[in-house]
C-alpha positions as CSV (number, residue, x, y, z in Angstrom):
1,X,-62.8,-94.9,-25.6
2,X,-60.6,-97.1,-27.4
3,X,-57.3,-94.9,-26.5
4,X,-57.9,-95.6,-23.0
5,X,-58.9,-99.3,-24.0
6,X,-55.6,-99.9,-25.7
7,X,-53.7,-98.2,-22.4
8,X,-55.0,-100.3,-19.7
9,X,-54.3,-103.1,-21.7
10,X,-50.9,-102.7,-22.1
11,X,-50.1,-101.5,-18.9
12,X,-51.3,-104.6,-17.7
13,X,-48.6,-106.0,-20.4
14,X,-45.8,-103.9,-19.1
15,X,-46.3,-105.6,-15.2
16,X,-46.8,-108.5,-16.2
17,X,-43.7,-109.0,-18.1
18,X,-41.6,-106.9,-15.2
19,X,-43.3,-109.5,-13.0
20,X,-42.0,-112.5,-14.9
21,X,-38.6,-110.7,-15.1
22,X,-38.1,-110.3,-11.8
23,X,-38.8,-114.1,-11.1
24,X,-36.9,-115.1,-13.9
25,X,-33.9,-112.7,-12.4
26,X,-34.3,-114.0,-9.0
27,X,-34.7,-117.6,-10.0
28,X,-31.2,-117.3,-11.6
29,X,-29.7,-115.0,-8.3
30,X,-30.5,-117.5,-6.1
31,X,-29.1,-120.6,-8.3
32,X,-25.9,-119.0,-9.5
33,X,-22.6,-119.1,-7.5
34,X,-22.0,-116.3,-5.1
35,X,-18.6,-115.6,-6.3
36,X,-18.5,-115.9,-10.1
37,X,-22.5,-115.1,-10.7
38,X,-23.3,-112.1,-12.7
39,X,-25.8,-111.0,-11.1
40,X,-23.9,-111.4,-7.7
41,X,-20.9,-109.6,-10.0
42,X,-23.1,-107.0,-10.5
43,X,-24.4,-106.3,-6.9
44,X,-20.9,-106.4,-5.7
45,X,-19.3,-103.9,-8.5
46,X,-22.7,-101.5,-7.1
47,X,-21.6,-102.0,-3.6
48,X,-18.2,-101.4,-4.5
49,X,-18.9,-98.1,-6.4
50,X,-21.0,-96.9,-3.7
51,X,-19.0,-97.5,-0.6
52,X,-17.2,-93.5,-0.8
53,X,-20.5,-92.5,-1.2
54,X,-22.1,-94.9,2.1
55,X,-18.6,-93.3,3.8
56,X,-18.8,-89.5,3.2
57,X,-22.5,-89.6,4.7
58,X,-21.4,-91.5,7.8
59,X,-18.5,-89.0,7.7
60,X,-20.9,-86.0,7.6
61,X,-23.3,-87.3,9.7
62,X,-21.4,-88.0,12.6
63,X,-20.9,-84.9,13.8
64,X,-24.3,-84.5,13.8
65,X,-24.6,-87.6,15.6
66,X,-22.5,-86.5,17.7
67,X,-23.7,-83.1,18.7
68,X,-27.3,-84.1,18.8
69,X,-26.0,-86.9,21.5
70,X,-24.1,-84.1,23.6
71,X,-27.0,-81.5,23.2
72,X,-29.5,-84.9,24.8
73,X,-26.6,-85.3,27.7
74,X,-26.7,-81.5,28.1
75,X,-30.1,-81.4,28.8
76,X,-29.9,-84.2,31.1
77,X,-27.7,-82.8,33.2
78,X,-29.4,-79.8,33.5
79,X,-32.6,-81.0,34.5
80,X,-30.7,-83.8,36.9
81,X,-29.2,-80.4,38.3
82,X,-32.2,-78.7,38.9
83,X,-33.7,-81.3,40.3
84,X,-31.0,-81.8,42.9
85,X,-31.2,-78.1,43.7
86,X,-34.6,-78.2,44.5
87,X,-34.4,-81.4,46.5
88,X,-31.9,-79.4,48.2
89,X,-34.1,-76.9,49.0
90,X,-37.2,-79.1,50.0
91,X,-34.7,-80.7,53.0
92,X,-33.3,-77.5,54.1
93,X,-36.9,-76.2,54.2
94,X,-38.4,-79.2,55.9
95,X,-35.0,-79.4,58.6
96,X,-35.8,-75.5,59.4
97,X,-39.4,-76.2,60.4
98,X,-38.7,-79.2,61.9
99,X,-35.9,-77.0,63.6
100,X,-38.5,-74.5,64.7
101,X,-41.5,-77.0,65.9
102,X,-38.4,-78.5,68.4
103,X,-37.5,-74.9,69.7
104,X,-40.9,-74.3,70.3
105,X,-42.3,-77.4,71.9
106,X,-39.0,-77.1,74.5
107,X,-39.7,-73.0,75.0
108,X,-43.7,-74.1,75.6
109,X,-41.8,-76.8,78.0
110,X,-39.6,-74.2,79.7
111,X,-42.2,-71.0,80.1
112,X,-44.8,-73.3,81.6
113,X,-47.7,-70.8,82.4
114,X,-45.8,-67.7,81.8
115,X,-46.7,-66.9,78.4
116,X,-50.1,-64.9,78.3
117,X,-52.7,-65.4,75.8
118,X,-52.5,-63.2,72.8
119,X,-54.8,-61.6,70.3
120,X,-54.1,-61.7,66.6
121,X,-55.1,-60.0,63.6
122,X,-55.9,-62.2,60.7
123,X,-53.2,-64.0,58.9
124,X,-51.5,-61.6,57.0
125,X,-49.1,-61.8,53.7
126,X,-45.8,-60.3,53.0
127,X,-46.6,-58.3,49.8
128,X,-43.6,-55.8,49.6
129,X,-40.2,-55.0,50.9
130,X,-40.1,-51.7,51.8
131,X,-37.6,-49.4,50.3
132,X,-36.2,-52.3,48.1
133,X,-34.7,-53.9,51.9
134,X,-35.9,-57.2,52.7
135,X,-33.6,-57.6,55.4
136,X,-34.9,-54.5,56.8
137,X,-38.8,-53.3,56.6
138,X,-41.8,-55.5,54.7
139,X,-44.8,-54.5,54.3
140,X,-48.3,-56.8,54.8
141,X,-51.8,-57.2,53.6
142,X,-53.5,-56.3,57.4
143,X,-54.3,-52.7,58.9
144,X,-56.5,-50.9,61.1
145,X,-59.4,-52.4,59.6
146,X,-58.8,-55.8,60.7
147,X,-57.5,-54.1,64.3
148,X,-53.5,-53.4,63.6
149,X,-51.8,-50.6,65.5
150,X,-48.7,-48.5,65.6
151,X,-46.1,-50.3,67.7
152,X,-47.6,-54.2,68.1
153,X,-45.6,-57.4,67.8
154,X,-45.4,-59.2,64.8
155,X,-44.6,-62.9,64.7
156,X,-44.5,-66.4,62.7
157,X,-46.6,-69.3,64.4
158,X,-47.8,-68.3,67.5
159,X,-44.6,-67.1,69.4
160,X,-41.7,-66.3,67.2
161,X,-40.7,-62.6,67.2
162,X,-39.6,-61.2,63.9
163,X,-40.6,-57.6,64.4
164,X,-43.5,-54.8,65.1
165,X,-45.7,-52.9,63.2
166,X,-44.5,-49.0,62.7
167,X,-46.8,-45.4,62.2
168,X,-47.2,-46.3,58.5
169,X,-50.8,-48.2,58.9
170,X,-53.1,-48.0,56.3
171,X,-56.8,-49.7,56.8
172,X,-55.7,-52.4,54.6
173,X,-52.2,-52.4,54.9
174,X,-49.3,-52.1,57.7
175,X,-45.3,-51.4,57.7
176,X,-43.2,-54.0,59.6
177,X,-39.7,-53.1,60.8
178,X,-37.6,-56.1,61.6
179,X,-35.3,-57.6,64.5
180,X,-32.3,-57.0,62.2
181,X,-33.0,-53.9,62.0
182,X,-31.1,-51.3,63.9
183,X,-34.1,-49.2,64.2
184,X,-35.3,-52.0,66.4
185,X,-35.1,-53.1,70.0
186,X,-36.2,-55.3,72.9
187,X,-36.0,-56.3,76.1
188,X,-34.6,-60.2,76.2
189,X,-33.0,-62.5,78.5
190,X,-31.5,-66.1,77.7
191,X,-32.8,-69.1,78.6
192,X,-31.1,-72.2,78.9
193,X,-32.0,-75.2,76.4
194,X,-31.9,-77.7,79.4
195,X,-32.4,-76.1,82.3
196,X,-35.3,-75.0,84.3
197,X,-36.7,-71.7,83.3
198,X,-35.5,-69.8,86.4
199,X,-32.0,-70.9,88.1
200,X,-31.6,-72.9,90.9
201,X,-31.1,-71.1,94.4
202,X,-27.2,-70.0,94.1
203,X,-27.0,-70.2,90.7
204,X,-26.0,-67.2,88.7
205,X,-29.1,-65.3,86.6
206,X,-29.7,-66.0,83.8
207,X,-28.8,-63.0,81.5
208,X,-31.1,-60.3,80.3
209,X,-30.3,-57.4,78.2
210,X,-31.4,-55.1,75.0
211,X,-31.4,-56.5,71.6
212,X,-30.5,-54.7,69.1
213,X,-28.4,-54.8,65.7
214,X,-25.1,-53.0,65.9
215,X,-23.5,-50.3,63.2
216,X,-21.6,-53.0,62.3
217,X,-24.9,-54.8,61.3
218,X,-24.4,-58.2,64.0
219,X,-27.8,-58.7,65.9
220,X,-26.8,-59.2,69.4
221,X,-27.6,-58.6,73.2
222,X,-26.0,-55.4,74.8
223,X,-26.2,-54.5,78.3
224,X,-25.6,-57.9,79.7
225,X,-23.7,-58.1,82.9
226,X,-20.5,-60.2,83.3
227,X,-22.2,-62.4,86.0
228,X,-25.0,-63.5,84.4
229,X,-24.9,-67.1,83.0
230,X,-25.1,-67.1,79.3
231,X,-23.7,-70.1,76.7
232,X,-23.8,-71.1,72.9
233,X,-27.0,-72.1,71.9
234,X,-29.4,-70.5,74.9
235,X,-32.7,-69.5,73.7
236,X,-33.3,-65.6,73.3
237,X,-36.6,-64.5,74.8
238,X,-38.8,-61.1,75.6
239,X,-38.2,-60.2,79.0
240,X,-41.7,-58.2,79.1
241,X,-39.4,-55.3,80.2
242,X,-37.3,-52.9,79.2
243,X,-35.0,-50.6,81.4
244,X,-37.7,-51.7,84.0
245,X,-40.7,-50.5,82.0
246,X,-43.7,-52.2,80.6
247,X,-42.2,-53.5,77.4
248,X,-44.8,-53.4,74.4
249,X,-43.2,-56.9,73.6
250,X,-45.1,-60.0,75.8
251,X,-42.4,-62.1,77.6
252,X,-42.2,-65.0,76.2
253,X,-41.5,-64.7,72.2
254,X,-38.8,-66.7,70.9
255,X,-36.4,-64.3,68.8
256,X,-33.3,-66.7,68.3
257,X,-30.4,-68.2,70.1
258,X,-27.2,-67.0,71.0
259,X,-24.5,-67.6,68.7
260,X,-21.4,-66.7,70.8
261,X,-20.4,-65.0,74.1
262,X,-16.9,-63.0,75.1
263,X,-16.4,-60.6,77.4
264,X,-12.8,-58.5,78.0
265,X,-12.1,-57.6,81.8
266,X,-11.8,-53.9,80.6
267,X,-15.6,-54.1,79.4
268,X,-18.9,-53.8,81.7
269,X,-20.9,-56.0,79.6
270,X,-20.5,-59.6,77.8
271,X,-20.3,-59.4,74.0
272,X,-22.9,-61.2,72.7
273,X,-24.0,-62.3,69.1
274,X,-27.7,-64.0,68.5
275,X,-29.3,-65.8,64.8
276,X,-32.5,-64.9,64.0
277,X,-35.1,-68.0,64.5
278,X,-36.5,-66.9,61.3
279,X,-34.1,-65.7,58.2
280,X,-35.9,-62.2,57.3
281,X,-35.8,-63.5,53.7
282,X,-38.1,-66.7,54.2
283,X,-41.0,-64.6,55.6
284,X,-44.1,-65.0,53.5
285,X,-47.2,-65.2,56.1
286,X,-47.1,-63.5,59.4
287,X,-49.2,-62.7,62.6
288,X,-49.4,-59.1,64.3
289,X,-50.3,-60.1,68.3
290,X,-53.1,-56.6,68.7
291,X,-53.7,-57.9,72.5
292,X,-52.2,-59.7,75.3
């Protein structure tokens, strides 16, 4: 008990004679002169000795410094990137639909009371390209249970063709083939952006045709006479025909617009080439029309 007595007291010695040391040591720092001073003598011969030292970390740490900063602008620009991109995206996506609402408001405009009323399944989901070809068959999450058949139009929206249904229908599921497919084809004719939907009396027709994608993979109108009026940028509709049958299309759909025209005198037909209204690759909810 008097051990630990005898320690607290002279621990309270020890401070308070470092305290009065200190005061006494700054009292004399602050009067001395700066220049000839011991104490200041002594603080610079400290600063003096440690200066290589103060130098090599700053030499050593600035690569660090430096790397850390490039790494920060590294990020930075990636994520300003990918933001860009996907800004990107948003306007292309929102200019398509916008694209898409026009075409169809001016079809609607042109067809008047031509287009029937349709029938569709439920809303159905892209949930597989078949055979690893997008561009080619899909398959969706409708099938005979909700009323799909072999052989019935499948669209986007209300109007826009992008294929038919094939054999391969299960109750909960159905195989889709697709315009740019060269297993597919339809009855069409073009239609003029800003004309009436018929021509005037002694105007040339309009032109009608087969669509279909070529070996060489371009989706285009064949069978098109040289006579008929056809231009850049016509609509490309279903005739509701085909080689003057029934077609199992309803006239009317939208399937794209014509991207160029030719013709040779040694051919019987015009060439002509048509885009899609809807890139195969965007489809993610579609329509199968099971009536009309």
């Amino acid at each position: 008990m008097g051990r630990k007595k005898s320690g607290a007291v002279s621990g309270i010695a020890g401070l308070a004679i470092l305290c009065v040391a200190s005061l006494v040591l700054f009292t004399i720092y602050v009067k001395e002169d700066e220049q000839t001073g011991p104490l200041h003598t002594v603080q610079l011969g400290a600063a003096e000795v440690l200066r290589p030292v103060r130098g090599l970390i700053t030499f050593i740490g600035s690569p660090i410094s430096s790397a850390r900063d490039s790494m920060g602008s590294a990020f930075n620009a990636q994520e300003e990137e990918e933001l860009q991109r996907k800004a990107r995206e948003y306007e292309a996506d929102a200019a398509e639909a916008a694209r898409l609402r026009q075409e169809n408001q001016r079809l609607r405009e042109l067809l008047g009371g031509q287009q029937p009323s349709f029938e569709y399944a439920p809303l159905a989901r892209v949930v597989a390209p078949v055979g690893g070809q997008l561009t080619k068959r899909l398959q969706i999450n409708v099938g005979s249970d909700d009323g799909v058949g072999p052989e019935q139009p499948v669209v986007v929206g209300e109007n826009i063709l992008v294929g038919r249904t094939t054999q391969s229908i299960t109750p909960h599921t159905a195989e889709v083939i697709l315009v740019t497919s060269q297993d597919f084809a339809a009855g069409v004719r073009m239609v003029p952006p800003e004309a009436p939907a018929e021509p005037l009396e002694g105007e040339a027709p309009y032109g009608q045709g087969l669509l279909q994608t070529s070996w060489e993979g371009y989706l285009g109108v064949d069978l098109v006479d040289l006579n008929a009026r056809v231009e850049k940028g016509d609509f490309v509709v279903t005739s509701g025909r085909s080689e003057d049958r029934r077609s199992i299309y309803p006239p009317g759909l939208l399937v794209g617009t014509v991207e160029s025209v030719s013709s040779q005198d040694i051919n019987q037909f015009q060439n002509i080439t048509v885009t899609p209204a809807v890139r195969p690759g965007d489809l993610q909810e579609v329509r199968v029309i099971t009536g009309w």
